[in-house]
C-alpha positions as CSV (number, residue, x, y, z in Angstrom):
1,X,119.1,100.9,115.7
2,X,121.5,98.4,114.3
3,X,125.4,99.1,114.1
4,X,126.3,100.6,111.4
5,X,127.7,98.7,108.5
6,X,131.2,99.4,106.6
7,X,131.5,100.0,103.2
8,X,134.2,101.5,100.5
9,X,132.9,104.6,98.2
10,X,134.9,106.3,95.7
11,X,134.1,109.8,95.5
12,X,135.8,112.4,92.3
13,X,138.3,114.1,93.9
14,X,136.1,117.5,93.9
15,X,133.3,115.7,95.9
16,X,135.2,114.5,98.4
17,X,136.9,117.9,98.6
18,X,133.3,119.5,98.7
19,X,132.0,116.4,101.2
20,X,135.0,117.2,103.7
21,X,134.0,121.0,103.6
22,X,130.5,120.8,103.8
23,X,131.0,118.4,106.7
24,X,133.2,120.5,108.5
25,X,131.2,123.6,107.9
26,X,127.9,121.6,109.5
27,X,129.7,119.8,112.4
28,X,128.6,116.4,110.7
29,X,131.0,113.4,109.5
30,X,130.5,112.4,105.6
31,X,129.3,109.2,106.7
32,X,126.3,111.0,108.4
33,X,125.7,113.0,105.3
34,X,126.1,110.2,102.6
35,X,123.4,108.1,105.1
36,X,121.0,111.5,104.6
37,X,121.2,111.6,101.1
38,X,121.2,108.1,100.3
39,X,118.1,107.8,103.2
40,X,116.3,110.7,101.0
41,X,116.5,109.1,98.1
42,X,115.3,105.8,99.0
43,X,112.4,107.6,100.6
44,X,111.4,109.1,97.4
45,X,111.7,106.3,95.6
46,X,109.2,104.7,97.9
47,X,106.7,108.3,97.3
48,X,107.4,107.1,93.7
49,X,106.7,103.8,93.7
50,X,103.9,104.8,95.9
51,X,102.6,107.0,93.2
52,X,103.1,104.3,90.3
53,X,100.6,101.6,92.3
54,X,97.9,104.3,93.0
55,X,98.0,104.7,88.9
56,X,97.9,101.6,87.9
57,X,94.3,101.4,86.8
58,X,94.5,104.5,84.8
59,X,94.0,104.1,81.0
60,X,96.7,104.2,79.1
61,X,96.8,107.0,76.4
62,X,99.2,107.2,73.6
63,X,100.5,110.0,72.0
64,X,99.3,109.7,68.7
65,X,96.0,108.4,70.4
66,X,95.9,112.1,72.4
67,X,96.3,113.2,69.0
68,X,93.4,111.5,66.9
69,X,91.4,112.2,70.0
70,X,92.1,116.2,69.7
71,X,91.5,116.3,65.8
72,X,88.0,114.6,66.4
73,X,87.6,117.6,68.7
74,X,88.3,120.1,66.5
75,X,90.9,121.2,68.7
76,X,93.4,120.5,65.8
């Protein structure tokens, strides 16, 4: 692993407050649990993205297309 990199982040007052507990409480710093969340997100992102290119072939419907298509069908 590289070494870590600095950077400035304002937190609200409150989530700092709640940061500096929740750290303290789980005998992490807020540096290791801002690089967990921010490492979670990306990573969903990707599962999104991932998602997105295995769709991209599918037909597009519209709405009022779904609709036309349900009132041919009798369903409406």
């Amino acid at each position: 692993m590289s070494s870590p990199k600095r950077a400035t982040v304002y937190f609200d007052p409150e989530v700092h407050k709640a940061l500096r507990l929740r750290a303290a409480a789980s005998d992490q710093s807020i540096s290791d649990m801002v690089n967990q969340a921010v490492r979670a997100s990306l990573a969903e992102d990707a599962m999104d993205q991932a998602a997105f290119a295995k769709r991209k072939r599918e037909r597009v419907v519209t709405f009022d297309g779904f609709v036309q298509g349900m009132k041919q069908r009798g369903l409406l």
